[in-house]
N, CA, C and O of each residue as an XYZ file, in Angstrom:
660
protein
N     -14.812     -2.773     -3.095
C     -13.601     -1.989     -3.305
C     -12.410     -2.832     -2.890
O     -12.220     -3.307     -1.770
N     -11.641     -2.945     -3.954
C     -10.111     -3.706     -3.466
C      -9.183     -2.619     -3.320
O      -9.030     -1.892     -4.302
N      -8.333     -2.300     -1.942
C      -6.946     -2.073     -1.837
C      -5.660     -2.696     -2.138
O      -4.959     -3.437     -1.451
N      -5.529     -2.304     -3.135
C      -4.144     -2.913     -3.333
C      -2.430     -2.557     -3.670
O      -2.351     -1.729     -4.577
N      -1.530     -2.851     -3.318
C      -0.586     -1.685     -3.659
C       0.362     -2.369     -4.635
O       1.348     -1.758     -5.048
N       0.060     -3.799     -5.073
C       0.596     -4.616     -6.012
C       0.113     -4.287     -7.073
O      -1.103     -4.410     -7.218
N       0.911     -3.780     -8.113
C       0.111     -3.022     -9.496
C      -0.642     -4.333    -10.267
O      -1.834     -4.252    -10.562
N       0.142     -5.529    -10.562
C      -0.419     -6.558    -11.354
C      -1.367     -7.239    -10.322
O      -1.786     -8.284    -10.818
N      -1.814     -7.052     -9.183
C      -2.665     -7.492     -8.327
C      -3.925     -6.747     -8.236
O      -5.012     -7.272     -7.998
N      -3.699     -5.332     -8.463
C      -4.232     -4.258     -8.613
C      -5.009     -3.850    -10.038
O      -6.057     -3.205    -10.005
N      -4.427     -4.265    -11.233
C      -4.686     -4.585    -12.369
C      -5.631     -5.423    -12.495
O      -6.692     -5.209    -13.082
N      -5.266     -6.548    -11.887
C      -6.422     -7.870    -12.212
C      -7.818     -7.733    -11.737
O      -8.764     -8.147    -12.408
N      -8.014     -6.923    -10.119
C      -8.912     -6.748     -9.579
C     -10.049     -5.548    -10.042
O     -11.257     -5.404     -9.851
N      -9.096     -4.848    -10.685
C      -9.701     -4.345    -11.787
C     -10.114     -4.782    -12.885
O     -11.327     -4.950    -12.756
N      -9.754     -5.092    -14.009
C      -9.740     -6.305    -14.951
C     -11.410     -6.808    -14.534
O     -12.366     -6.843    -15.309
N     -11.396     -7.167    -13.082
C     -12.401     -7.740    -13.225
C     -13.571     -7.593    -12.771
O     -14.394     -8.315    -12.209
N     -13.488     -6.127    -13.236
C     -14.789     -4.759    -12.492
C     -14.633     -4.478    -11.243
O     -15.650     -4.015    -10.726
N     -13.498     -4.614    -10.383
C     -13.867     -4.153     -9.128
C     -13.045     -2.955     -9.380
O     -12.112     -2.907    -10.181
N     -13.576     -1.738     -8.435
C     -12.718     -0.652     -8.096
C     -11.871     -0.924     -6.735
O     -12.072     -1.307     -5.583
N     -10.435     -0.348     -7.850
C      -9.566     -0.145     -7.323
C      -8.626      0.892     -5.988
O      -8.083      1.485     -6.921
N      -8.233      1.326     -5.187
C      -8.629      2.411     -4.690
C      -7.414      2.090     -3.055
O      -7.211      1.049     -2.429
N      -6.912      3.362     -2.880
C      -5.423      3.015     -1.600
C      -6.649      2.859     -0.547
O      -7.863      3.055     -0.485
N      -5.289      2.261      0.444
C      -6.588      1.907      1.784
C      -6.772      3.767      2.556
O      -7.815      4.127      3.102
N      -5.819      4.469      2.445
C      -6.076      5.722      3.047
C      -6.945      6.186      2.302
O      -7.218      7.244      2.869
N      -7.964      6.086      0.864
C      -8.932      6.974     -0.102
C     -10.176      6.069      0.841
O     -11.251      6.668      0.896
N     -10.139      4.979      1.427
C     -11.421      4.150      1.701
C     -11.028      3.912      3.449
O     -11.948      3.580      4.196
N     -10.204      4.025      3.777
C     -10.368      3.609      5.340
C     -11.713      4.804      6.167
O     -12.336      4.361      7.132
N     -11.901      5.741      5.835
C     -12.967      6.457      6.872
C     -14.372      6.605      6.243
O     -15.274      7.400      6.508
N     -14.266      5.181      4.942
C     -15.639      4.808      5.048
C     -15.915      3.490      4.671
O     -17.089      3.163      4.843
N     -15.417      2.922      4.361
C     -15.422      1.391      4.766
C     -16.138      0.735      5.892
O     -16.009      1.306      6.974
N     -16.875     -0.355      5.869
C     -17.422     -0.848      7.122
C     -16.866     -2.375      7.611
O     -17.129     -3.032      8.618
N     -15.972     -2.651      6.442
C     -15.515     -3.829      6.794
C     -14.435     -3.966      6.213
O     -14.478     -3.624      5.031
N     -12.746     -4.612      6.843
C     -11.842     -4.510      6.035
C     -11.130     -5.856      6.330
O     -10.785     -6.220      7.454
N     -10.990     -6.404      5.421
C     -10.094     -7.848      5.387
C      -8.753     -8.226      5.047
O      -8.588     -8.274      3.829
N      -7.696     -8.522      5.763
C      -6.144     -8.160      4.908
C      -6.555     -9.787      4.341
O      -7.520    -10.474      4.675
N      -5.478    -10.095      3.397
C      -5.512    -11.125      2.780
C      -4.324    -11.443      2.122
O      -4.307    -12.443      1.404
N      -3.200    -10.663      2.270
C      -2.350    -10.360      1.563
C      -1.041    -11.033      1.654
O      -0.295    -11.119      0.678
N      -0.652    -11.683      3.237
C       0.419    -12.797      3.438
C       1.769    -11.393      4.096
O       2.749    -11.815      4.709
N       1.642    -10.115      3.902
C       2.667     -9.525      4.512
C       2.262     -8.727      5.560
O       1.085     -8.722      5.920
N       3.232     -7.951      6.166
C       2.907     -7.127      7.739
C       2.571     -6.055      7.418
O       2.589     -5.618      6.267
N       2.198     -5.457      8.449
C       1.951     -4.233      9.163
C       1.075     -3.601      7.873
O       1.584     -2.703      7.202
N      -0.160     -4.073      7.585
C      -1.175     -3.444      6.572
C      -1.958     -3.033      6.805
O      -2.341     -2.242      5.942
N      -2.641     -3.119      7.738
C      -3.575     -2.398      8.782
C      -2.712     -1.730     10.013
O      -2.093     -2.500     10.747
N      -2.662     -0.436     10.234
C      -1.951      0.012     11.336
C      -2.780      0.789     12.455
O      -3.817      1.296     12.027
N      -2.578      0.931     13.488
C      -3.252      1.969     14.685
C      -4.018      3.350     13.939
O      -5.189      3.727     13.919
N      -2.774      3.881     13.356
C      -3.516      5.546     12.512
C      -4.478      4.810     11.820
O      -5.638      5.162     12.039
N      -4.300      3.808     10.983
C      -6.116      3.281      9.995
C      -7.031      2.914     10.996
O      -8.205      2.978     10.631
N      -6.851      2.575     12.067
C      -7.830      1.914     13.135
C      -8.309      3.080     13.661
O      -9.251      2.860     14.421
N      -8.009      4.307     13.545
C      -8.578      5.159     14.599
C      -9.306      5.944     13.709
O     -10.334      6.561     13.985
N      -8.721      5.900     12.596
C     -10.108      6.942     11.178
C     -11.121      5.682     10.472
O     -11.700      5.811      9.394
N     -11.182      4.407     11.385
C     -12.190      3.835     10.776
C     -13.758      4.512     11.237
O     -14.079      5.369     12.062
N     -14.504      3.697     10.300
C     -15.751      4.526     10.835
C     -16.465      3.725     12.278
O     -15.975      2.596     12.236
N     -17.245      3.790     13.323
C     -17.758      3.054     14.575
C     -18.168      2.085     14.241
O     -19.196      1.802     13.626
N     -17.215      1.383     14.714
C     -17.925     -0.367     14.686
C     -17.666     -0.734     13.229
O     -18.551     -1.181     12.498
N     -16.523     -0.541     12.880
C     -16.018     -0.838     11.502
C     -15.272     -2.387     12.474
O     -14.745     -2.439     13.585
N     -15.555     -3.491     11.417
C     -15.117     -4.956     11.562
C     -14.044     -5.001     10.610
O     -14.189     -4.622      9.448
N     -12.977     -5.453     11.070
C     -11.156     -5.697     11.205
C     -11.174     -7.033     11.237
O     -11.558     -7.559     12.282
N     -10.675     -8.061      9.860
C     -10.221     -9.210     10.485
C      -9.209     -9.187      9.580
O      -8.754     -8.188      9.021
N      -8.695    -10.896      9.386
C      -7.478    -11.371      8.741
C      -7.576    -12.491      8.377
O      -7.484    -13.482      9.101
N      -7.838    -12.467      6.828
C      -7.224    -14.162      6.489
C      -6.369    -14.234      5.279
O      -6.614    -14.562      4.118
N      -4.990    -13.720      6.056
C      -3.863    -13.836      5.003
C      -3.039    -14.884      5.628
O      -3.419    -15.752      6.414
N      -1.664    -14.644      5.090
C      -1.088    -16.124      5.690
C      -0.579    -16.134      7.087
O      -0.238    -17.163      7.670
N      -0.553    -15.282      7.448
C       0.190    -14.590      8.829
C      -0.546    -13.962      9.748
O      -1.535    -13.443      9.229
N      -0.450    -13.754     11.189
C      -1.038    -12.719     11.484
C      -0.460    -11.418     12.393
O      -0.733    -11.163     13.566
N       0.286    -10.795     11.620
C       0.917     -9.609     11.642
C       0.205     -8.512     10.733
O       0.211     -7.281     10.703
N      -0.369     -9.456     10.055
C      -0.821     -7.930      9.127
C      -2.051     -6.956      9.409
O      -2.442     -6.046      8.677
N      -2.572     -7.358     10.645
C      -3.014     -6.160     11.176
C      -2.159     -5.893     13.093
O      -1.873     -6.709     13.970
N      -2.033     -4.478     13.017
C      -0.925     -3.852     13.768
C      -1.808     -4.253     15.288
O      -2.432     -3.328     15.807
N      -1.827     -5.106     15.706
C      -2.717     -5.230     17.413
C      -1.132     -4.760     18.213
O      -1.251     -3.850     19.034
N      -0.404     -5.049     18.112
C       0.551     -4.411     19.204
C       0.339     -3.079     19.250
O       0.602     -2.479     20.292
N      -0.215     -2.342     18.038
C      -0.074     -0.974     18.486
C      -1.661     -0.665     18.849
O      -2.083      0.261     19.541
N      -2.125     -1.303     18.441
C      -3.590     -1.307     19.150
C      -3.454     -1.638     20.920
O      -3.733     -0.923     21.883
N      -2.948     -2.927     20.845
C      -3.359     -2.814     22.664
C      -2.263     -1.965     23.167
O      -2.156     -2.098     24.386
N      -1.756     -1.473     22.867
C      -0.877     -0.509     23.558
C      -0.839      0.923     23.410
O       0.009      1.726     23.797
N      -2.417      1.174     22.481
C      -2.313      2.371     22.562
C      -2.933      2.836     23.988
O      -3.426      2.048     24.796
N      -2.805      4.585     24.215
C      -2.761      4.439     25.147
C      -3.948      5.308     25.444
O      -4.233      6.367     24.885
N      -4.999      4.326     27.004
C      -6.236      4.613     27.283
C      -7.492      3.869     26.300
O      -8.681      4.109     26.510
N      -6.976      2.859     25.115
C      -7.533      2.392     24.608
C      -8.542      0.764     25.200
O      -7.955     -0.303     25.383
N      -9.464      0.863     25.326
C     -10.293     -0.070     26.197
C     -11.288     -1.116     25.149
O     -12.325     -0.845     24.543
N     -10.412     -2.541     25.233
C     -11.275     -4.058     24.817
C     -12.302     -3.971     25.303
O     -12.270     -3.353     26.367
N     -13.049     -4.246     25.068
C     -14.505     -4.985     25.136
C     -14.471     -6.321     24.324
O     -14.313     -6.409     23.106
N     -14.601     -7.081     24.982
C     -15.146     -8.637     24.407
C     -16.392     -8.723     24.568
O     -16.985     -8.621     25.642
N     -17.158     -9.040     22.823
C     -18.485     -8.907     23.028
C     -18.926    -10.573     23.206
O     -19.826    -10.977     23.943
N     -18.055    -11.409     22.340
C     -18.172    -12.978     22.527
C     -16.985    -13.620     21.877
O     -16.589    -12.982     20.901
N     -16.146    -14.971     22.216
C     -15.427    -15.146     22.141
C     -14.569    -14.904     20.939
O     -15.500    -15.177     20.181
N     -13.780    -14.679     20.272
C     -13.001    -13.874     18.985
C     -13.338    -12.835     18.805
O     -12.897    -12.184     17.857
N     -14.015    -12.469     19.457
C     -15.342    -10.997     19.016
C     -15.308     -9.737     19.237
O     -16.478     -9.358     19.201
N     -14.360     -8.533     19.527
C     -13.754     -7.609     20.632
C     -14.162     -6.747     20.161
O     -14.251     -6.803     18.934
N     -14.622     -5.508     20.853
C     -14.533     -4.229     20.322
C     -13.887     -3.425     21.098
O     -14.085     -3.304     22.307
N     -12.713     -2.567     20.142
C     -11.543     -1.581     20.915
C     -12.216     -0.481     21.252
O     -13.056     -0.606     20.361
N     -12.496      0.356     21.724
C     -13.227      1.908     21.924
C     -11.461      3.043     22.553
O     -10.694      2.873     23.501
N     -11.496      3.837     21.710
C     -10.295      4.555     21.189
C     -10.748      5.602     22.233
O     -11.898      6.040     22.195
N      -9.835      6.019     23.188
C     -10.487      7.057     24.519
C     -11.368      8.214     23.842
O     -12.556      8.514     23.963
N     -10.106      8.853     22.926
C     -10.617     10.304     22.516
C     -11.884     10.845     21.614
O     -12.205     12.027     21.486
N     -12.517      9.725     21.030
C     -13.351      9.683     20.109
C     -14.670      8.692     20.533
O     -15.794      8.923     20.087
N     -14.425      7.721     21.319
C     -15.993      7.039     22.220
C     -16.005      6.174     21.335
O     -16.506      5.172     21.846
N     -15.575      5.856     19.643
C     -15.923      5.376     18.712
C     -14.978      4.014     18.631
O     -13.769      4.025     18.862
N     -15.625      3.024     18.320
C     -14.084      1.974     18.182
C     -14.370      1.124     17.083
O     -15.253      1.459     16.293
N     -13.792      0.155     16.942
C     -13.633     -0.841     16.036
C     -14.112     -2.529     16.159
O     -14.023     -2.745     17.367
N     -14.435     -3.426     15.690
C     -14.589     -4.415     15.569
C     -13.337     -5.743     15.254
O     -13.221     -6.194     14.114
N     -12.715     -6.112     16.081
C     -11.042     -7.049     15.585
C     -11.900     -8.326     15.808
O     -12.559     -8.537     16.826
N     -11.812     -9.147     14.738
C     -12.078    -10.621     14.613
C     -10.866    -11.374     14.903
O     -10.049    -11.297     13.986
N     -10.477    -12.120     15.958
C      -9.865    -13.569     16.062
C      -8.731    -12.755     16.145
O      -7.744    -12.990     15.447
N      -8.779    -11.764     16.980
C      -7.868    -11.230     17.378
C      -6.566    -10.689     16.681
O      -5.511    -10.420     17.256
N      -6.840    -10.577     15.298
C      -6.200    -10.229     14.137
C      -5.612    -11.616     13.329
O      -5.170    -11.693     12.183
N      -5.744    -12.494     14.179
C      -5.573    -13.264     13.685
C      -6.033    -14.378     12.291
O      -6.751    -13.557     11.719
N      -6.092    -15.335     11.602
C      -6.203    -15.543     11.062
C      -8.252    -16.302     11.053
O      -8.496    -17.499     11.205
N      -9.099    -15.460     10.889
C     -10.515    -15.947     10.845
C     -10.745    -16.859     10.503
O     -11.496    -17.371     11.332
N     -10.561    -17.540      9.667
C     -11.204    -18.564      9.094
C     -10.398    -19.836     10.111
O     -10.288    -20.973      9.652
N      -9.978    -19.564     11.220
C      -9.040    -20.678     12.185
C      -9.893    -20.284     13.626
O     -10.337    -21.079     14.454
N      -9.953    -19.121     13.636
C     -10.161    -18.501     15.051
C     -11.837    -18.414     15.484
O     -12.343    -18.529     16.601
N     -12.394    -18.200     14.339
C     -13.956    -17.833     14.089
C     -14.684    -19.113     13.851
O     -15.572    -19.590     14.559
N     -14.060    -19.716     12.491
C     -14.483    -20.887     12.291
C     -13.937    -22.363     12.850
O     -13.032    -22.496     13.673
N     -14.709    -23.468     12.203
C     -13.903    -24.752     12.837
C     -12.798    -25.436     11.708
O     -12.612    -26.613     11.400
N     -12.280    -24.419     11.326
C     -11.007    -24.409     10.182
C     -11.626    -24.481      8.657
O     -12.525    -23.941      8.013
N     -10.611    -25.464      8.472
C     -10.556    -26.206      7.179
C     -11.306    -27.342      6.364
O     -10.925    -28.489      6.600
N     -11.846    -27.253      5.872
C     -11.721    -29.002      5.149
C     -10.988    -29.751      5.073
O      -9.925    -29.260      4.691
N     -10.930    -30.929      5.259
C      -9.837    -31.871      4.681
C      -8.839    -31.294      3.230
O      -7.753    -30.715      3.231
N      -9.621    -31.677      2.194
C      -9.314    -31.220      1.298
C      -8.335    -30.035      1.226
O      -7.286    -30.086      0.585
N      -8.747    -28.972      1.921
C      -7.786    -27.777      1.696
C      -6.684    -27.892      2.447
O      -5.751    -27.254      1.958
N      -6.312    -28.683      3.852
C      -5.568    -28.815      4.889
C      -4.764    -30.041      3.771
O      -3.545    -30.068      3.943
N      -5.221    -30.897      2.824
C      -4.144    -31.561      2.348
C      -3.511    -30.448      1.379
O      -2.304    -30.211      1.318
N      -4.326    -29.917      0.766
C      -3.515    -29.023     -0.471
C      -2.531    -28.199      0.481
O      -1.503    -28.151     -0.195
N      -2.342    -27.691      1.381
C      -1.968    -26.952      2.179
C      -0.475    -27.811      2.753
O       0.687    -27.429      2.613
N      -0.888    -28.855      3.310
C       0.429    -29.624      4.195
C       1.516    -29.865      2.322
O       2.689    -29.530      2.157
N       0.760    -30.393      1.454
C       1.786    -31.074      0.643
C       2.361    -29.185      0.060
O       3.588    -29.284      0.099
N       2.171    -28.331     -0.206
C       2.381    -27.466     -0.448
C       3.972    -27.441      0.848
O       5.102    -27.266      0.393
N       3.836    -27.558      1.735
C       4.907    -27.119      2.485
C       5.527    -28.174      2.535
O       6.692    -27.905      2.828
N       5.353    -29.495      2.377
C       6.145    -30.333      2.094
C       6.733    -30.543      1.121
O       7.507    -31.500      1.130
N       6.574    -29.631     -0.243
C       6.991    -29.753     -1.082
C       8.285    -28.609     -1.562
O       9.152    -28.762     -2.422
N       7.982    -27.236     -0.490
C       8.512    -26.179     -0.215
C       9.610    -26.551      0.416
O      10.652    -25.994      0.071
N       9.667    -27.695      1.614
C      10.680    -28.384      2.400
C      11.274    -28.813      1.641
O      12.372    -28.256      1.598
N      11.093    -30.042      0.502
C      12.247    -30.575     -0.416
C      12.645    -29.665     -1.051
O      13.858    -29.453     -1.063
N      11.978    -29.039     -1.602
C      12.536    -27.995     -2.523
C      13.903    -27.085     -2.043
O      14.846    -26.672     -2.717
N      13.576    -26.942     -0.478
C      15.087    -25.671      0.183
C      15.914    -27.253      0.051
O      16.988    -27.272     -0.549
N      15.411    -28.415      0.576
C      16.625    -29.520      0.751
C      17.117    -29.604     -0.220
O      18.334    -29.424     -0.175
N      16.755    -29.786     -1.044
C      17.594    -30.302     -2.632
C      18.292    -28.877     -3.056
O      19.442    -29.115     -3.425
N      18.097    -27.982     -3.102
C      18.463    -26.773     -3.570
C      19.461    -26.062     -2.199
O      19.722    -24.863     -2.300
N      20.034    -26.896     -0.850
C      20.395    -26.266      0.245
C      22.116    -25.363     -0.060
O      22.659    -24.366      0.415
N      22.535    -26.578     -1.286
C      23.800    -26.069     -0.958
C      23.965    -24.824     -2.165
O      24.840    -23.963     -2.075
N      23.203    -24.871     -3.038
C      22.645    -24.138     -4.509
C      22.990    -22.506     -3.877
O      23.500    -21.778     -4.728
N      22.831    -22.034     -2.872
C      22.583    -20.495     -2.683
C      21.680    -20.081     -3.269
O      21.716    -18.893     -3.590
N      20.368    -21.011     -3.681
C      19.363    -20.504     -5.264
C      18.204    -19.567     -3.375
O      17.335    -18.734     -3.636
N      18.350    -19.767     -2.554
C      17.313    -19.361     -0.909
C      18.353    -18.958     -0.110
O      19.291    -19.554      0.420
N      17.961    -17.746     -0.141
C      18.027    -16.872      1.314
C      17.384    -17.166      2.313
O      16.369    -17.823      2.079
N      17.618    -16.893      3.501
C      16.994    -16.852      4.872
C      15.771    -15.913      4.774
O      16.153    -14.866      5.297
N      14.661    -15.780      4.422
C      13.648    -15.135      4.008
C      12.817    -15.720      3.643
O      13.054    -16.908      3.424
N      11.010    -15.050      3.315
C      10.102    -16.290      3.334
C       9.243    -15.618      1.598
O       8.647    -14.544      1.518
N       9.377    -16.303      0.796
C       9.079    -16.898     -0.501
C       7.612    -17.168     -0.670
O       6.845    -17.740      0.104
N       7.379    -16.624     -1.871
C       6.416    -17.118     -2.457
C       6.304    -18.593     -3.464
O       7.043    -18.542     -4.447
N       5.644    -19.615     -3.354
C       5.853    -21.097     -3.408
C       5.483    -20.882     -5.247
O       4.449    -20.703     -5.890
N       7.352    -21.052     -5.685
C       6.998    -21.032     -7.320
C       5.984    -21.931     -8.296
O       5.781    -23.138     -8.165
N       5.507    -21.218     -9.117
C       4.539    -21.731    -10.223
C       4.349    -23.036     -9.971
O       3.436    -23.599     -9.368
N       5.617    -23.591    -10.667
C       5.791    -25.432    -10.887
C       5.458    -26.037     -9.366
O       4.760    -27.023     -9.130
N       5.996    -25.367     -8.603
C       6.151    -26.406     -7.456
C       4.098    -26.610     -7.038
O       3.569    -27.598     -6.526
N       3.410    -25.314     -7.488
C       1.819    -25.277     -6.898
C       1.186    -26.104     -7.775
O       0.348    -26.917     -7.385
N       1.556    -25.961     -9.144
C       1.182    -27.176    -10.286
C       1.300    -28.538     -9.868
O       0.388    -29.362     -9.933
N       2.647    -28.783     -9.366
C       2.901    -30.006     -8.684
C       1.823    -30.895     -7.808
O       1.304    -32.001     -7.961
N       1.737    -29.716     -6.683
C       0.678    -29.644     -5.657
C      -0.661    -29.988     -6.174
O      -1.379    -30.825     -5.628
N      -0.998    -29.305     -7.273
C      -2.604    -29.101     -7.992
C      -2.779    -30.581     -8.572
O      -3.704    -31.359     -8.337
N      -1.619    -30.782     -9.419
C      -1.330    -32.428    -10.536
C      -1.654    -33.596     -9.014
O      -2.653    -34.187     -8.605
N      -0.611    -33.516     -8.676
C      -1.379    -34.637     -6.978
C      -2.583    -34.798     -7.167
O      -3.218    -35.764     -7.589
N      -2.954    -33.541     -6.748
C      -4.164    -33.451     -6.143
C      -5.005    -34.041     -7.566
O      -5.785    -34.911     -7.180
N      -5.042    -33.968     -8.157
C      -6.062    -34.331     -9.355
C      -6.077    -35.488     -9.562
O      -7.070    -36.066    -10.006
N      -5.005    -36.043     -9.287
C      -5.085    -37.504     -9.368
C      -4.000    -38.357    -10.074
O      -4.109    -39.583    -10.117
């Protein structure tokens, strides 16, 4: 089941037999939920507390805001358990029942695993180095706001053409 609230994101994942479906129709039965999505606050405290026991919470989007742990450790009477290192389980006072947070909402595939490949850590650095020239040359343009962008078409082609050789 994909959640998605991007219609042409939402479309495609459909498109390509998966069901589609909001995270409130699937959060209180779901057993595992993954943001992936690059923006905030997508997982929040209210979804963490109608998950089902021992429902596993991680993150490998670009950020890690997008699941709500501030309002997790601060809810209140709510008790960590670390079962092994990245590994936690929250237990929610009123219900005995808790959740599973990988890498601390943070980004899994950094926190869990031993990263990257080469390979992907280059596609990755020239991507932002290429994002860097791009605000430089374009600084005095007004074409960028103070805000964070999705890395246009050409410039990932760019990235991909490199890379190919």
């Amino acid at each position: 089941i994909v959640t998605e609230i991007d219609p042409i994101c939402a479309l495609q994942a459909l498109m390509e037999g998966l069901q589609v479906l909001t995270l409130e129709d699937v959060v209180s039965e779901a057993d595992i939920f993954v943001t992936t999505t690059g923006n905030k606050d997508i997982i929040m405290v209210d979804h963490m507390r109608k998950m089902k026991n021992n429902a596993i919470v991680c993150n490998i989007g670009h950020f890690d805001n997008e699941i709500d742990m501030h309002g997790l450790e601060t809810f209140p009477g709510v008790k960590r358990i670390t079962i092994k290192p990245q590994t936690d389980r929250w237990v929610f006072p009123d219900t005995s029942s808790g959740i599973i947070v990988l890498a601390e909402g943070r980004l899994m595939n950094l926190g869990c695993a031993t990263g990257h490949p080469s390979f992907v850590m280059s596609c990755s650095f020239t991507n932002q180095v290429i994002a860097q020239l791009e605000l430089w040359n374009e600084k005095s343009s007004g074409k960028y706001e103070k805000k964070v962008y999705v890395l246009p078409k050409h410039l990932d082609e760019k990235v991909a053409s490199l890379h190919l050789g």
